[in-house]
matplotlib code that plots the C-alpha trace (Angstrom):
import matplotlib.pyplot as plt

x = [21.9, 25.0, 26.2, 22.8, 22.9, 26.4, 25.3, 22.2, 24.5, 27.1, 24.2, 22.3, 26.4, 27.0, 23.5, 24.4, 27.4, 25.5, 22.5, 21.3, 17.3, 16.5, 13.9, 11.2, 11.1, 7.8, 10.2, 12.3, 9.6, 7.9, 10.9, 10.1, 6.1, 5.0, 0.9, -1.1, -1.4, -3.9, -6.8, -8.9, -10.6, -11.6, -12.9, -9.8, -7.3, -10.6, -9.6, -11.8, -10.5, -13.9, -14.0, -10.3, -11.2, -14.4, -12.9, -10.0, -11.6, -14.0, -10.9, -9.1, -12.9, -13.1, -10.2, -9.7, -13.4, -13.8, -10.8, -10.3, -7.7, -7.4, -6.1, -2.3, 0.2, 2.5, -1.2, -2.0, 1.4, 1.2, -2.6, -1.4, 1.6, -0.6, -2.7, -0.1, 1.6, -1.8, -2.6, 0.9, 0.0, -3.2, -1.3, 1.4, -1.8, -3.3, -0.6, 3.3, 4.2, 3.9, 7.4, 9.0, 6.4, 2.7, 2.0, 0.7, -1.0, 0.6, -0.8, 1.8, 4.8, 3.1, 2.8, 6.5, 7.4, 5.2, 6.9, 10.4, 10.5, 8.7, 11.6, 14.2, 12.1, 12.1, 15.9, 16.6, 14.9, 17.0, 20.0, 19.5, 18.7, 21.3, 22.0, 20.1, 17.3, 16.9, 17.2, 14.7, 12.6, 13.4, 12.6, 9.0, 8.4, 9.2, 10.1, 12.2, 15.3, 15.5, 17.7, 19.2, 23.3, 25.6, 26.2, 29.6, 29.5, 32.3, 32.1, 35.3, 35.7, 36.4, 37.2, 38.2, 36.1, 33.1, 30.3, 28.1, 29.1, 28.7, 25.2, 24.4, 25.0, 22.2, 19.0, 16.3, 19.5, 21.4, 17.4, 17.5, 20.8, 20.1, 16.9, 18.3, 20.9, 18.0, 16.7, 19.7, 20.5, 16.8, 17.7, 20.9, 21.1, 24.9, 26.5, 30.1, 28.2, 26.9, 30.1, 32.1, 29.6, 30.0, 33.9, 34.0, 31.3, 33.5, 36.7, 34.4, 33.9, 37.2, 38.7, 35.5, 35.8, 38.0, 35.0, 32.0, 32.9, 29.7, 32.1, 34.6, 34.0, 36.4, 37.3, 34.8, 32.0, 33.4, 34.7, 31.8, 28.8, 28.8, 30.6, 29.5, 26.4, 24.3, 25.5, 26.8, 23.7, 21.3, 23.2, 22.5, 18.9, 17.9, 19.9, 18.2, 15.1, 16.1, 16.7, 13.0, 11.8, 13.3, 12.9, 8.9, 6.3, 4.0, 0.5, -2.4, -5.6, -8.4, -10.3, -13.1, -12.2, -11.0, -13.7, -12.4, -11.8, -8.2, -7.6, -8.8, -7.1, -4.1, -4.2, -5.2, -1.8, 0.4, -0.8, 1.6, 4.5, 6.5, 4.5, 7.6, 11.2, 13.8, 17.3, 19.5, 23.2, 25.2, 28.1, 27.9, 31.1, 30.3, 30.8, 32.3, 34.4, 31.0, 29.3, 32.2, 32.0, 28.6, 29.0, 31.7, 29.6, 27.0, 29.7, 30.4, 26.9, 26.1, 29.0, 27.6, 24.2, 25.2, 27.6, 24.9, 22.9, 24.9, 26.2, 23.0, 21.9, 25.0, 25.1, 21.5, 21.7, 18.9, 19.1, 18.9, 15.9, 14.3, 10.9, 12.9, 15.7, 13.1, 11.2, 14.1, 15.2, 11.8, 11.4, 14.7, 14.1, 11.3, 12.7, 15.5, 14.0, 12.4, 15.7, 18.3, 15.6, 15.7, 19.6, 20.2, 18.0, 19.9, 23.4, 22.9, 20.2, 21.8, 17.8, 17.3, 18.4, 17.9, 17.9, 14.5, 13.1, 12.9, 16.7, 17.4, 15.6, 17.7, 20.8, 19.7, 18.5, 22.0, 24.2, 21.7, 22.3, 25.9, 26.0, 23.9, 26.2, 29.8, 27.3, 26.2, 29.2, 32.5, 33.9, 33.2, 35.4, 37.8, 39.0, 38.8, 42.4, 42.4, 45.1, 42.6, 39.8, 42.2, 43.2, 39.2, 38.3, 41.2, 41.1, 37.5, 37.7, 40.8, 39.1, 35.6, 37.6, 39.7, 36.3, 34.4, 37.4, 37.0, 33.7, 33.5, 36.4, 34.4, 31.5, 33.9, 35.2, 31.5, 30.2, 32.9, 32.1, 28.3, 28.9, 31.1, 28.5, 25.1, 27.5, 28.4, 25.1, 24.0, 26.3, 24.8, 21.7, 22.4, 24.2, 20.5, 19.2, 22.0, 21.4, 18.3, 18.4, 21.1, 19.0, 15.7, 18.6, 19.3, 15.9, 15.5, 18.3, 17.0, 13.8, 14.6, 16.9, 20.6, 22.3, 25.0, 26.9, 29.2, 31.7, 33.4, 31.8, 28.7, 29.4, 30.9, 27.1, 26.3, 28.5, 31.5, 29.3, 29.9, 27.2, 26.3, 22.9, 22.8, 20.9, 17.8, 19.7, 22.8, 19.8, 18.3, 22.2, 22.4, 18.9, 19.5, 23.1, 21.6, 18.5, 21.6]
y = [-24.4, -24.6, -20.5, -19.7, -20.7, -19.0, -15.8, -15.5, -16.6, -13.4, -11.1, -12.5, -11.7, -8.7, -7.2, -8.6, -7.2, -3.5, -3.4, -2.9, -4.3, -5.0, -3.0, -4.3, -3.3, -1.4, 0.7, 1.2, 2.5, 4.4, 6.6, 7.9, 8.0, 7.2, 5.6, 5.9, 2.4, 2.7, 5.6, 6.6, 9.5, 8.6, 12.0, 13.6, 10.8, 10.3, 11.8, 14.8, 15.7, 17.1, 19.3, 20.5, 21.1, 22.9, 25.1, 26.2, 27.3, 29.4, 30.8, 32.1, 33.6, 35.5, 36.5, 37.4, 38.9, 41.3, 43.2, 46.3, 45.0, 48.8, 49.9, 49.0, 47.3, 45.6, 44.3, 42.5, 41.3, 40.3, 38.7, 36.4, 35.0, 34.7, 32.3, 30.9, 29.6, 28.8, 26.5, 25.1, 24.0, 22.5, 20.3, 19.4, 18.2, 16.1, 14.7, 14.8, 11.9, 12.1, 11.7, 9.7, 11.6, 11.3, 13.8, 15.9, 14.9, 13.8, 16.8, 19.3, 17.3, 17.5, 21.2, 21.3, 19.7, 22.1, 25.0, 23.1, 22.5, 26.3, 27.5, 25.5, 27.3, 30.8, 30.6, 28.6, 31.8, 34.6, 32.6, 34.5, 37.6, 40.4, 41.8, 44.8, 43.2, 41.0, 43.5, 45.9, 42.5, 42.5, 46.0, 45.6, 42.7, 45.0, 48.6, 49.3, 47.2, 49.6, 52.0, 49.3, 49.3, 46.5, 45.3, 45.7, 45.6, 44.2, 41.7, 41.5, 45.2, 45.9, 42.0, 42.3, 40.1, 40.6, 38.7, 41.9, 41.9, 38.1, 39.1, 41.8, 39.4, 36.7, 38.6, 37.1, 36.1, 33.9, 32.2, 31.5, 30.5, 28.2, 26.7, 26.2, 23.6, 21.6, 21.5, 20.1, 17.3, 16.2, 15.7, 14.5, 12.7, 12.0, 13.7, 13.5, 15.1, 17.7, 18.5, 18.1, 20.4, 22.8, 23.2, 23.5, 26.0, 28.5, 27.8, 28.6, 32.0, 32.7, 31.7, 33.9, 36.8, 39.2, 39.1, 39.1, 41.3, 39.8, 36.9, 38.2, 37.7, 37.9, 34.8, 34.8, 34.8, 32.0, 29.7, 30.7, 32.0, 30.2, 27.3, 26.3, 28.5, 28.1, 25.2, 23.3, 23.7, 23.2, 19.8, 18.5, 18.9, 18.3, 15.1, 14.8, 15.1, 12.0, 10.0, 10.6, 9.9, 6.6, 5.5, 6.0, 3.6, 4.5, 3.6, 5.3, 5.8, 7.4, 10.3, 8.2, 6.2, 8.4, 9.9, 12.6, 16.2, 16.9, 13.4, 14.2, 17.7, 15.6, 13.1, 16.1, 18.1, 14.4, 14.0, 17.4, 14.8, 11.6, 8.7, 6.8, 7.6, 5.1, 5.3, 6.5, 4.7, 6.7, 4.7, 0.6, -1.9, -2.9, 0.2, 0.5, 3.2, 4.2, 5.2, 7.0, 9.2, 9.9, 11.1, 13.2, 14.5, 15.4, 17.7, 19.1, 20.0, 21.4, 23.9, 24.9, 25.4, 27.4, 29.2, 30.3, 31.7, 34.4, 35.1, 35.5, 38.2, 39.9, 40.0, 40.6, 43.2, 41.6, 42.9, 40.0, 41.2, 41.3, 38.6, 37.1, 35.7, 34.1, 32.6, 31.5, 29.5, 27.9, 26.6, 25.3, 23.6, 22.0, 20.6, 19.5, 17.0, 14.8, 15.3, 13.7, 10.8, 10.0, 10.2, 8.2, 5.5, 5.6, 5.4, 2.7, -0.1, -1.6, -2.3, 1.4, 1.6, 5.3, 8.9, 10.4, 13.6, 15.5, 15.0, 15.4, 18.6, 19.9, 19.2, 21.0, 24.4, 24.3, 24.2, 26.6, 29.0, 28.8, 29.4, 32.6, 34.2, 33.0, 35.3, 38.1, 38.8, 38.4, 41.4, 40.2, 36.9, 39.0, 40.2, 36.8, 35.2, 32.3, 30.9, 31.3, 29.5, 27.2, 26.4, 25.9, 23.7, 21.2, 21.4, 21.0, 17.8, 16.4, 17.7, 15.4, 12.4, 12.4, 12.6, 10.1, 7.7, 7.9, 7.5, 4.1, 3.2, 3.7, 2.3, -1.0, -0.8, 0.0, -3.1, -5.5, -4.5, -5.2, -8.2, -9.3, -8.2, -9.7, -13.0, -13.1, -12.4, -15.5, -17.7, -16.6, -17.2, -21.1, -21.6, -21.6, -24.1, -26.0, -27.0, -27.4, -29.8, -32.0, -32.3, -33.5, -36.1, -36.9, -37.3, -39.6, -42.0, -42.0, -43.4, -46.0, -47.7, -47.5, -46.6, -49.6, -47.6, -45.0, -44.8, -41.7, -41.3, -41.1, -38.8, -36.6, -36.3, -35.3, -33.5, -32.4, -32.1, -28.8, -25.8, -27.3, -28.8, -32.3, -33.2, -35.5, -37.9, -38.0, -38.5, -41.4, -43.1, -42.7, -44.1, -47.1, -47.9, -47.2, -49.7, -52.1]
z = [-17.6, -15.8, -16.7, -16.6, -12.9, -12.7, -13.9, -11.4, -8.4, -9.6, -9.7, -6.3, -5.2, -6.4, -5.1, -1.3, -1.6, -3.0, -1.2, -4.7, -5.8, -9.2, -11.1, -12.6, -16.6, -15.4, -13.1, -15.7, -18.3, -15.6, -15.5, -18.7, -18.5, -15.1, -14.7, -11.6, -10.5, -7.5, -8.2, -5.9, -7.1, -10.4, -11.3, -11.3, -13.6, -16.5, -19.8, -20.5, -24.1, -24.6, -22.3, -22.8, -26.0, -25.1, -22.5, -24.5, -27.5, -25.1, -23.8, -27.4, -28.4, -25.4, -25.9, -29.5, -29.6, -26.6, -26.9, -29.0, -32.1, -33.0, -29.6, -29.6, -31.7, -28.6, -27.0, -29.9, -29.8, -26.3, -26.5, -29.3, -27.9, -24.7, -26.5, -28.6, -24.9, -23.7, -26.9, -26.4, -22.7, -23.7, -25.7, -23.5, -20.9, -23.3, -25.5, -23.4, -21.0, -17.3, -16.5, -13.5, -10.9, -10.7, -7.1, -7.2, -10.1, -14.0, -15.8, -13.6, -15.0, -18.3, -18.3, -16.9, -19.9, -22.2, -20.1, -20.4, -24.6, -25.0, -23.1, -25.4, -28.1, -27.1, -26.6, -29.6, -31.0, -29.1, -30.5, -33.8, -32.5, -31.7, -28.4, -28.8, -29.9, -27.2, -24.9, -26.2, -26.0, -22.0, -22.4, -23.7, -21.3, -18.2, -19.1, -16.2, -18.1, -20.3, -18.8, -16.7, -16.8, -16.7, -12.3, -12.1, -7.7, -6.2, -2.4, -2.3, -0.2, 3.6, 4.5, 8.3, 9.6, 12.3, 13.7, 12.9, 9.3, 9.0, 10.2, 7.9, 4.9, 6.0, 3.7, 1.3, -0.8, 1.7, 2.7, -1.5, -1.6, 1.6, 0.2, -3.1, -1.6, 0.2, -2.8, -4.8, -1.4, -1.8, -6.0, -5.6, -2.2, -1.8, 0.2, -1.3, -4.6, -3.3, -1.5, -4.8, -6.3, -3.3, -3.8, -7.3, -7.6, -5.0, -7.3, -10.6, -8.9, -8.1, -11.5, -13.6, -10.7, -13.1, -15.7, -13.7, -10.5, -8.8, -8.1, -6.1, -2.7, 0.9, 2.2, 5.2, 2.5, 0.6, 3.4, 6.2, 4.5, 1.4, 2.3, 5.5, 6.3, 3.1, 1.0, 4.3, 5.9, 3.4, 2.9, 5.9, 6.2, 3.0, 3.6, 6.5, 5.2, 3.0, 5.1, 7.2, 3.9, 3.1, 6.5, 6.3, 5.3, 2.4, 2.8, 1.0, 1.5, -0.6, 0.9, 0.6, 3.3, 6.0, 8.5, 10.5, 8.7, 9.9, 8.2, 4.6, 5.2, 5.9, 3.5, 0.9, 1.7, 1.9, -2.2, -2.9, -1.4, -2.6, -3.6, -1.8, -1.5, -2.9, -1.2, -4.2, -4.6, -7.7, -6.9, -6.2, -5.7, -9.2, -11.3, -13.9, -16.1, -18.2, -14.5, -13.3, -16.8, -16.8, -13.0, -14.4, -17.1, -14.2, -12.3, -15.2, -16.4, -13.6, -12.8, -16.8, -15.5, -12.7, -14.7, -17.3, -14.5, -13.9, -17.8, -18.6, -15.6, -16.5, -20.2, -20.7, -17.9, -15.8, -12.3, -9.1, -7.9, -11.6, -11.5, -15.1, -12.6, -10.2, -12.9, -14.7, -12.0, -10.4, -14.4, -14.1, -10.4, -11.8, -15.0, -12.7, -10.7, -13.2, -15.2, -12.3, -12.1, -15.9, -15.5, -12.6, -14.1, -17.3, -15.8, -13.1, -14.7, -17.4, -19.0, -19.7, -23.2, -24.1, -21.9, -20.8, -23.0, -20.0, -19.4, -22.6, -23.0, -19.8, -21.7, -24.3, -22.4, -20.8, -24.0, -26.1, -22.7, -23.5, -26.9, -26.4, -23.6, -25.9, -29.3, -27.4, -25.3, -27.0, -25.6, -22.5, -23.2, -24.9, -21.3, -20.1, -19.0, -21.4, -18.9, -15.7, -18.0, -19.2, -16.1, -14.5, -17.3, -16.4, -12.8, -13.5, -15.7, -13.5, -10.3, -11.0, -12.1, -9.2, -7.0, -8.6, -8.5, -4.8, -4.6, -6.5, -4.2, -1.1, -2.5, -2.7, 0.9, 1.9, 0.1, 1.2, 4.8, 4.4, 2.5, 6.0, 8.3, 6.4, 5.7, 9.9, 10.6, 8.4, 10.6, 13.7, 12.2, 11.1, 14.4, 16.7, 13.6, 13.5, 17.2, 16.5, 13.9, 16.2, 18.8, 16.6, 15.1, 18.8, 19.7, 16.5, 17.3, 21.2, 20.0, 18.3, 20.9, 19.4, 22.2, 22.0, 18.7, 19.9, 17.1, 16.7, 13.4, 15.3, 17.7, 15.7, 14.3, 17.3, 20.1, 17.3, 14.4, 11.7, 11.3, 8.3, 8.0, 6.8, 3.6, 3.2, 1.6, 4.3, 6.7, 4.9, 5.2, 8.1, 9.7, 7.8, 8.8, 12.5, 11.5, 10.9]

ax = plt.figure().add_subplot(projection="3d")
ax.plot(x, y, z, "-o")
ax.set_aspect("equal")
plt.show()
């Protein structure tokens, strides 16, 4: 009984000294297959298997029996695979958990996680492929890559720097590159993370510029556009907009039971945003040497992910303004967020025994990505300078260690501080009731006429007494020694 006791006063410690609240084991399951807990509108969370069933046969008769088979080879081709993804999808609705999200609805994380394993699929696939095959793939998938040749442009020309050329570089590109980084504060939500992520990304590029000319840049791009315009910028408000959202109260109400028309239109838009918004603490006073490897493992991942990116536009000659880049990377934004939930669940609650399938799918997608730009383009690493890449992996690993290492050292200095200001403001707290309970003693001994006993051991109870409030028993001792 006694360690039992001892272990729940560490843990009540250690979560004072944190900030850190204790998930239930339904939070912690949730993270892999979330459930609607309140519904409102039962008409759109009742299983309709039936009708799923119903409507999607309709779908591959229609379309297998009012099209002309004889017509063309690459249509048939097409319509099949069509309804080979379709099929896929209706499966993924009625048999894939919901992931750690339920807005706007399950079913769209369930088809993210169709769209995310078909993906995983179709590039396991290309892995055995050659080159030329998968390009005449591309090819039949949007004829103008055909004739496409490689995009060896250079940034890094006619550096003197000027306002107006500063100006000329803020297109549709810089907006992506801008709204991307909201998008990864609002994932990530730390602020040194993001910032890590920021630096080594802009050292990536300079040690892969002299294969991939895309990457060289002049320093004003690097240190003001990227740097501080675009990934600086976007940290801050997306932050920002983390912080709004933590800070509000969630409070839902059906549609049913609001009157006005610009309130179900409100409340009808408010169901495409966060059921609530948890602060997120990757780093607590507690962690150990496991938490600051699997944050290491995340910086690392991600420069990966990045990296493939632009292997893949170059090495499979996709052009940036190509639709395949844009819908590469809104597939990958979506399997992201449910992904960073799974992990961060998985690396700070001790309770959550195995990694999510949607993170683990990620993972996946990344190192197949890989393997397919280190087959298709060994030329292309052949000019590489092992001693640059050799370099960028270890400044890389070192780099990340050295970060996270500061991080957990911060979150110590940060916890030690609150645990001092919630532990002063407990003393100021037990000073008002402390007072209070001396004079309800005073107000006792008053009463019943002892006013002839004036011992130092008395008054101490009184005028020189501690902060400390005096048990029911010490009480009980001392009415009847006054009785006396």
């Amino acid at each position: 009984m006694t360690d039992t006791v001892r272990r729940l006063k560490a843990r009540i410690h250690r979560q004072s000294l944190s900030g850190e609240t204790s998930a239930s084991d339904d939070e912690i399951l949730n993270v892999h297959s979330q459930t609607v807990s309140n519904i409102t509108m039962d008409f759109f969370y009742k299983p309709k298997t039936i009708s799923l069933l119903i409507f999607a046969v309709a779908i591959v008769v229609f379309m297998a029996f009012t099209r002309d088979a004889n017509i063309d080879r690459e249509d048939n081709i097409a319509s099949g695979l069509l309804c080979v993804i379709f099929l896929f999808l209706v499966v993924s609705l009625l048999s894939f958990p919901n992931g750690p999200y339920i807005r706007p609805h399950p079913a769209v994380w369930r088809l993210v996680f169709g769209g995310s394993l078909l993906y995983l699929l179709g590039l396991t696939f290309i892995l055995f492929q050659t080159l030329n095959d998968v390009r005449a793939m591309l090819g039949w998938l949007y004829p103008e890559l055909v004739d496409v040749k490689p995009e060896n442009k250079s940034w890094a020309t006619e550096c003197a720097f000027s306002v107006y050329r500063l100006w000329e570089c803020l297109d549709i590109y810089a907006f992506a590159h801008f709204v991307g980084w909201v998008c990864k504060a609002i994932l990530l939500r730390h602020a040194g993370i993001l910032w890590a992520i920021s630096i080594m990304w802009e050292i990536t590029e300079i040690a892969f510029a002299h294969i991939l000319p895309n990457f060289a840049e002049c320093w004003w791009d690097i240190v003001i556009l990227d740097v501080l315009l675009c990934n600086g910028l976007g940290i801050c408000i997306g932050l920002f907009i983390c912080h709004k959202l933590e800070m509000a109260s969630y409070h839902w109400e059906s549609v049913k039971d609001i009157h006005t028309t610009t309130g179900k239109i409100r409340r009808v838009i408010m169901q495409f945003g966060p059921e609530s918004f948890q602060p997120v603490r990757w780093f607590e006073p507690t962690s150990t040497v496991i938490r600051v490897l699997y944050v290491w493992q995340l910086l690392f991942l991600w420069q990966i992910s990045e990296l493939n990116t632009f292997l893949l536009k170059h090495i499979l000659m996709v052009p940036i303004y190509n639709m395949l880049n844009t819908y590469r990377l809104l597939l990958i934004g979506a399997i992201v967020s449910p992904s960073i939930k799974q992990y961060y669940a998985y690396i700070t609650d001790a309770r959550s025994k195995r990694l999510g399938t949607q993170c683990w799918i990620f993972i996946a997608i990344t190192f197949v990505e890989f393997l397919i730009c280190l087959k298709f383009a060994p030329e292309l690493f052949a000019k590489a300078d092992m001693i640059k890449v050799v370099l960028w992996v270890g400044f890389q690993a070192i780099y990340c260690l050295v970060v996270t290492y500061v991080f957990v050292v911060f979150a110590k200095i940060r916890g030690k501080k609150l645990g001092t200001r919630r532990r002063s403001a407990a003393h100021e707290l037990s000073s008002p009731v402390n007072e209070i309970a001396k004079k309800s003693l005073r107000s006792r001994h008053d009463s019943e006429g002892d006013v002839g006993d004036t011992s130092p051991r008395h008054r101490d109870g009184f005028e020189n007494g501690s902060h400390v409030l005096r048990s029911s028993s010490r009480r009980r001792r001392y009415d009847h020694h006054v009785s006396k």
